[in-house]
C-alpha positions as CSV (number, residue, x, y, z in Angstrom):
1,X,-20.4,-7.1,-30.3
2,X,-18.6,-9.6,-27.9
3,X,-17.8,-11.6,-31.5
4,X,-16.1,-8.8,-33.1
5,X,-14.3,-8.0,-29.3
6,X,-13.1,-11.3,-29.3
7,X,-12.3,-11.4,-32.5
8,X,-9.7,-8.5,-32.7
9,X,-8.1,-10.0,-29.8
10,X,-7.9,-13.3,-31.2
11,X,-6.1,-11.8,-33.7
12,X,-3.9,-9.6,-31.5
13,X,-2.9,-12.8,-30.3
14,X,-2.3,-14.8,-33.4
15,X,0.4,-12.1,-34.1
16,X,2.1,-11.0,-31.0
17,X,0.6,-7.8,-30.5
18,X,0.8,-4.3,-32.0
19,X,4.3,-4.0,-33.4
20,X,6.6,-6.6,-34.5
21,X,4.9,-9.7,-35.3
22,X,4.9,-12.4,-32.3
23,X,8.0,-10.6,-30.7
24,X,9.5,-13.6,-32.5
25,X,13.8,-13.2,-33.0
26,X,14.1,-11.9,-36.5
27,X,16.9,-11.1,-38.7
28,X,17.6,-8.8,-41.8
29,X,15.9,-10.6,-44.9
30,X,19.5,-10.2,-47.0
31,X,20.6,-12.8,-44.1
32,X,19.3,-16.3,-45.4
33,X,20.5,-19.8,-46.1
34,X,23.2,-20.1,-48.8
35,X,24.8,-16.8,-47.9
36,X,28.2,-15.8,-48.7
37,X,29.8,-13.6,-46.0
38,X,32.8,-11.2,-46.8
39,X,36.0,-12.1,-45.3
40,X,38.5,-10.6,-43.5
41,X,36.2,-7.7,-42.6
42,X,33.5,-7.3,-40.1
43,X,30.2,-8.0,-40.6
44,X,26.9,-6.5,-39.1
45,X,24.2,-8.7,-38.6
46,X,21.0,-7.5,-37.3
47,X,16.9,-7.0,-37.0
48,X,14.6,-7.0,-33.9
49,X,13.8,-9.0,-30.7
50,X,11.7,-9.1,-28.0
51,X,12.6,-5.9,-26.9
52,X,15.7,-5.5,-23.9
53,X,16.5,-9.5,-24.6
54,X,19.7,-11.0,-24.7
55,X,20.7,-11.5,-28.7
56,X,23.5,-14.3,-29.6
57,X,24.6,-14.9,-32.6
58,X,27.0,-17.8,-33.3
59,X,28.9,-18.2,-36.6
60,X,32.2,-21.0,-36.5
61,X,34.2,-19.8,-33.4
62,X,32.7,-17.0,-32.9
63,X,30.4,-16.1,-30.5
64,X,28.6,-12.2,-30.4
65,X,26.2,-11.4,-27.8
66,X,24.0,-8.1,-28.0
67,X,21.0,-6.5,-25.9
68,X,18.1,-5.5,-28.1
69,X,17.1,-2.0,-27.1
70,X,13.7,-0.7,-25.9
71,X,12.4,-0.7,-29.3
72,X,13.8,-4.5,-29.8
73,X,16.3,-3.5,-32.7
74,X,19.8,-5.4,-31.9
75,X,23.0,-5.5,-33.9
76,X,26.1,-7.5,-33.9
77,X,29.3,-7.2,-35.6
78,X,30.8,-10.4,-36.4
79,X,34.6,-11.0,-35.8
80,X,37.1,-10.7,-39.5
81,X,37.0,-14.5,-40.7
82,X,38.9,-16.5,-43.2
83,X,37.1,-18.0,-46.6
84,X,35.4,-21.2,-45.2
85,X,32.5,-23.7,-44.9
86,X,29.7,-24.6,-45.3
87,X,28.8,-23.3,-41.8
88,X,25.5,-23.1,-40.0
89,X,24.8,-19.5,-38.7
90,X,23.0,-19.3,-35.5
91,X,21.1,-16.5,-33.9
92,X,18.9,-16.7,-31.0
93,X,17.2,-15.2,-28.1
94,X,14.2,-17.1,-26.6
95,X,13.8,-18.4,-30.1
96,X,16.7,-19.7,-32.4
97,X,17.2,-18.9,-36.5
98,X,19.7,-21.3,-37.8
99,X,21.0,-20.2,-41.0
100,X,22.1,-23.1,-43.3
101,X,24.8,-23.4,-45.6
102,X,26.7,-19.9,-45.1
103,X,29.9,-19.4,-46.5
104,X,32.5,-16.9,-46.2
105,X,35.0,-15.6,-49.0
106,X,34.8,-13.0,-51.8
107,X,31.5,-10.8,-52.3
108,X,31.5,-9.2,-55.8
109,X,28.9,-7.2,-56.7
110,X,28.4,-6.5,-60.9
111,X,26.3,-4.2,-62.3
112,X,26.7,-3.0,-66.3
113,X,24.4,-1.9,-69.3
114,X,21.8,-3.7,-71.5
115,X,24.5,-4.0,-74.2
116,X,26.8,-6.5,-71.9
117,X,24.8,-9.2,-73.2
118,X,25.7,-9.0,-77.1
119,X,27.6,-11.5,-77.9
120,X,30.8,-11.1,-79.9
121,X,29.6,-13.0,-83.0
122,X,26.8,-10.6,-83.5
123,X,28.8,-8.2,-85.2
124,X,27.9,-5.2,-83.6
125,X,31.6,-3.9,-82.7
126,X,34.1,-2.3,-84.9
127,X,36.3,-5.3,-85.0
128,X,34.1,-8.3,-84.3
129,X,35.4,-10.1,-87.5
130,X,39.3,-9.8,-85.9
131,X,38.6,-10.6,-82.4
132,X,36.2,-14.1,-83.4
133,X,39.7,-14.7,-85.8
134,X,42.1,-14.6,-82.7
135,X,39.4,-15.6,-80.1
136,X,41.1,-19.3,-78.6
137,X,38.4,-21.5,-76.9
């Protein structure tokens, strides 16, 4: 019995506790090197903390500070920047994430059907034969 007891709190240990995992700084996993930030628009960044810690998050010139709240979620908005980088984006409490290689500019997002990979030479539209004529590469 005293094996298994200390065991389980060996364990408890090895990962922080009951709850978030070593009460380590984390951050949202869309967040990771090689990012591309919008610009000119504000940005959230968050996750969870150790909870009621200071949060800072520093990205070029700007510099956000948060408070985590009781259940150690935080949240900070980060300032409208122009297109730029590579940057490294830091956010820290005790412990510090550094993201590498962020960059800011234009975030698209594309989305379409199965057939927007035909290819025009496959003649499946009505005037394939026409547009591969006039097509200039």
């Amino acid at each position: 019995m005293p094996k298994i007891i200390l065991s389980v709190l060996f364990l408890i240990n090895c990962f922080g506790g009951f709850g978030q995992i070593g009460n380590k700084i984390q951050r949202s996993s869309i967040f990771s090197d090689h990012i591309v930030l919008q610009q000119k628009i504000a940005v959230l960044v968050w996750k969870n903390a150790q909870p009621n810690s200071m949060v800072m998050t520093i990205l070029t010139d700007f510099n956000g500070v948060t408070e985590a709240n009781v259940d150690g979620k935080w949240m900070i908005r980060l300032t409208d920047m122009n297109t730029g980088g590579p940057f490294a984006m830091k956010i820290r409490d005790k412990d510090t994430i550094t993201l590498k290689d962020v960059m800011i500019g234009e975030v698209w997002l594309a989305s379409g059907q199965s057939n927007m990979e035909w290819q025009v030479g496959s003649g499946v539209g009505p005037n394939t034969a026409r547009e591969v004529a006039h097509a200039s590469i």
